[in-house]
C-alpha angles and dihedrals in degrees: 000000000000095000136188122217108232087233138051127235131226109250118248103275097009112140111239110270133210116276094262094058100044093089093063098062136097146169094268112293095354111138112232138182103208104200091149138079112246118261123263113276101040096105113095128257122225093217134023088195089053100087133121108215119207106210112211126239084216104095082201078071099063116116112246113261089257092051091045094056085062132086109263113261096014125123088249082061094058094077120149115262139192104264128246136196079266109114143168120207128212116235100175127069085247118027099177128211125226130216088224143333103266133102086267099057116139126192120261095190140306140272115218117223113277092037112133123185145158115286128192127204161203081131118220129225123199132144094272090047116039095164103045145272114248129187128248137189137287088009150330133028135282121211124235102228137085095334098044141028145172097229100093091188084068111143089241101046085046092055099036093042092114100092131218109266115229142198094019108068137282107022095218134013110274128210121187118209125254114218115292092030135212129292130236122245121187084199132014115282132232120237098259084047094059089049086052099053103028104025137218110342103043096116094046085054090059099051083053098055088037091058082050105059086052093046108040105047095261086128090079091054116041097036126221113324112242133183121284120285110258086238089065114091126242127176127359132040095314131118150167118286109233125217120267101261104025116115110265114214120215101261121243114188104292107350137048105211144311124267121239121261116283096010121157128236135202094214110195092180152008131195131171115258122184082335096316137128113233128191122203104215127212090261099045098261114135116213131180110257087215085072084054142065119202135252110242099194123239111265093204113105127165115228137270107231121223126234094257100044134073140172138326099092129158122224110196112236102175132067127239080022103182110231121210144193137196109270081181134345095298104006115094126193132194118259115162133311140270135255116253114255094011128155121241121198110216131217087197096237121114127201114205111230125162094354095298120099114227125215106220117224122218099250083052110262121131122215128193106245085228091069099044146044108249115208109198133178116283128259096211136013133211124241091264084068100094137127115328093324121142123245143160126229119196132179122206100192082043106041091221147138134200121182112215133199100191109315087320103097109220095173137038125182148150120249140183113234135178111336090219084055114198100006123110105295087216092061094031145029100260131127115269116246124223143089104274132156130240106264097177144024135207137189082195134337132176113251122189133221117279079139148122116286082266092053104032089113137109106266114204112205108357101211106246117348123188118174124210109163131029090297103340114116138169099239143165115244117209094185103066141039108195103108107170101050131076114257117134130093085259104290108118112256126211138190120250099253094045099038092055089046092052093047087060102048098044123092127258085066112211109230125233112279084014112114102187131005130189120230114247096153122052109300130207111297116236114201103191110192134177 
């Protein structure tokens, strides 16, 4: 899918701009939706020297000798630190750090809501600032206000604190909507309130769902229902505190709107409600499961190489593929099969039997070239191939990517391109080609639908997004399970576990707690060829 974050970000070396402009703005030619307020702190300053700095009573506050030599607020300032049981908490869906404190500050990257991680002090108050910069590792500062606090019991830390899981897969469960979708409540509903807003059916719905999570392997991953969290509101007028930043729906009674058909959720929780089953949304919605079926994610992954192994590798295209092994030097014999879609690692050598020459694999078995992609070393490599530096290859004819790292290949995968291949990605949706670089980086980030009539939802939290290109991005899709095809708008999709791989090993690195940074160093270079 070719996606659009839901808010812009700052350009490399652009000085901060008042609130009203912050929409229009974007990381050179990224294309960005802007349907939040900006973040406190954005405004300019009129001066970087007039601060005012609150110097803790806590000596676990104290800069480190090298960051007290530097002036306050300044980049040389933002030095890492040992962390203490100092913290400060994010309370907006973006809370965004900032390389200093001045009128030229810049952002660095963004906290989600629920982060928590080490601060260090003495805080500093400016004007663009009143409650105080903090520190934060592994650089820049992070502004007390209405996207950060220091009271870690805040409604919003309490109810985001389930963090995003990285380096495995999905970094949160994910649920699709059935037609007609969820609604929205802002606190959980009494029975007669669910028959006024949803009808008749909406028990029988939940027995339903409820047979199916039995039945369909949702268990697993959903977990046991329990009861509610006591954070979670329940009668009254009460109801759950949103993250700054998210949109906030007019309130009716005791619901604030319907999704769209097919849209997809980050779910962070589910208990169990009258009977019910609940999810607690990213963004502190709760939804009735029964409107939802769940993502099971996608079991295909490419394969890590080892430092002592390279291309070629075999990824298996066919299904009920013979495996063989050598009975004696030319002579091949049946013994099993192969997985669809599974990656073969190569020795390089073939051995000719019946007429068709087999590529051996290193743990010995042996696979027809007819009923694989074969991935083999390059001839040739492009200028970004030196040394040890990282680098993605993607085919477009062969829906395939091969991490480098210089001319040496330490990934392979499959991937879904453009659905209109190799046509002109303005007219059609295809994938742009070109060598660019990674610009941005997301744990998660809402895209919305310039898709095919299958994709054209909104998608909540997109899995690992990295754009490279206006608003093309390398992503995980949790809504399909046909790599190796092409099927997007024209971003790259990956599968989980790949796309969680990849995140980790491209450059800008996000650091722990951090949920997006910006590049403003040389990114990881993506060379996209027919």
């Amino acid at each position: 899918m070719r996606g659009k974050t839901t808010t812009a970000f700052a350009a490399s070396g652009l000085a901060a701009v008042p609130a009203q402009l912050s929409c229009a703005l974007a990381v050179g030619v990224l294309a960005a939706a802007c349907s939040e307020q900006a973040p406190p702190g954005v405004a300019p300053v009129p001066s970087a020297r007039a601060v005012t700095v609150a110097v803790s009573a806590s000596p676990s506050a104290a800069p480190s000798a090298a960051a007290s030599s530097a002036e306050l607020g300044t980049v040389a300032d933002a030095l890492p630190f040992e962390p203490t049981d100092e913290k400060i908490a994010s309370i907006a869906w973006r809370t965004w750090v900032y390389t200093d404190t001045g009128p030229k500050r810049t952002r660095l990257g963004y906290l989600r809501a629920g982060a928590v991680v080490p601060r260090r002090g003495p805080p500093i108050v400016n004007e663009g600032c009143t409650g105080g910069w903090y520190r934060i590792n592994p650089r820049g500062f992070v502004c007390v206000g209405h996207g950060a606090t220091l009271d870690l019991d805040n409604p919003v830390v309490v109810a985001s604190s389930v963090p995003p899981k990285r380096g495995e897969g999905l970094p949160y469960l994910y649920a699709m909507a059935n037609n007609p979708g969820p609604h929205f409540y802002f606190r959980l509903p009494r029975p007669d309130e669910m028959l006024q807003v949803e009808g008749e059916g909406y028990a029988s719905r939940a027995l339903e769902w409820r047979a199916r999570y039995e039945r369909e392997g949702w268990k697993e991953l959903v977990g046991e229902l329990a009861p509610p969290p006591d954070f979670v509101p329940r009668l009254g007028g009460a109801s759950l505190t949103k993250p700054y930043g998210t949109e906030q729906l007019l309130h009716r009674s005791v619901q604030s709107g319907q999704s769209d058909p097919d849209a997809g959720f980050a779910i962070e929780r589910v208990f169990e409600w009258q009977n019910r089953a609940f999810g607690l949304t990213t963004e502190l919605d709760l939804i009735p499961m029964d409107r939802t079926r769940i993502v099971k994610p996608s079991t295909f992954h490419g394969v890590a190489l080892a430092a002592d192994e390279d291309l070629p590798v075999a990824i298996v295209t066919n299904r009920f593929v013979i495996r063989y092994v050598e009975a004696k030097p030319g002579l091949l014999k049946p013994a099993g099969t192969f997985d669809f879609r599974q990656a073969v690692k190569l020795t390089g050598r073939t051995v000719l039997f019946g007429g068709v020459r087999f590529w051996e694999g290193r743990d010995g078995s042996f696979i027809a070239p007819s009923n694989a992609l074969v991935l083999e070393k390059r001839k040739t490599y492009p200028s970004l191939a030196e040394g040890n530096r990282k680098w993605i290859d993607i085919s477009i004819r062969d829906q395939s990517l091969v991490a480098y790292e210089g001319t040496k290949a330490a990934y392979v995968t499959l991937v879904s391109t453009g659905l209109a291949g190799l046509a002109d990605p303005e007219k059609a949706p295809a994938t742009v080609r070109g060598t660019f670089m990674i610009v941005t980086k997301h744990v998660s980030s809402t895209m919305d639908g310039d898709d095919d009539v299958a994709d054209s939802y909104s998608l909540r939290d997109v899995p690992f997004v990295q754009y490279f290109h206006k608003g093309y991005a390398l992503h995980a899709a949790y809504w399909h399970d046909q790599f190796g095809k092409v099927r997007s708008h024209g971003c790259v999709n990956l599968s989980p576990v790949d796309a969680a791989w990849l995140f980790e090993w491209t450059d800008p690195q996000v650091p722990p707690g951090w949920h997006g940074v910006i590049n403003k160093e040389r990114g990881t270079a993506v060379l996209i060829h027919p």
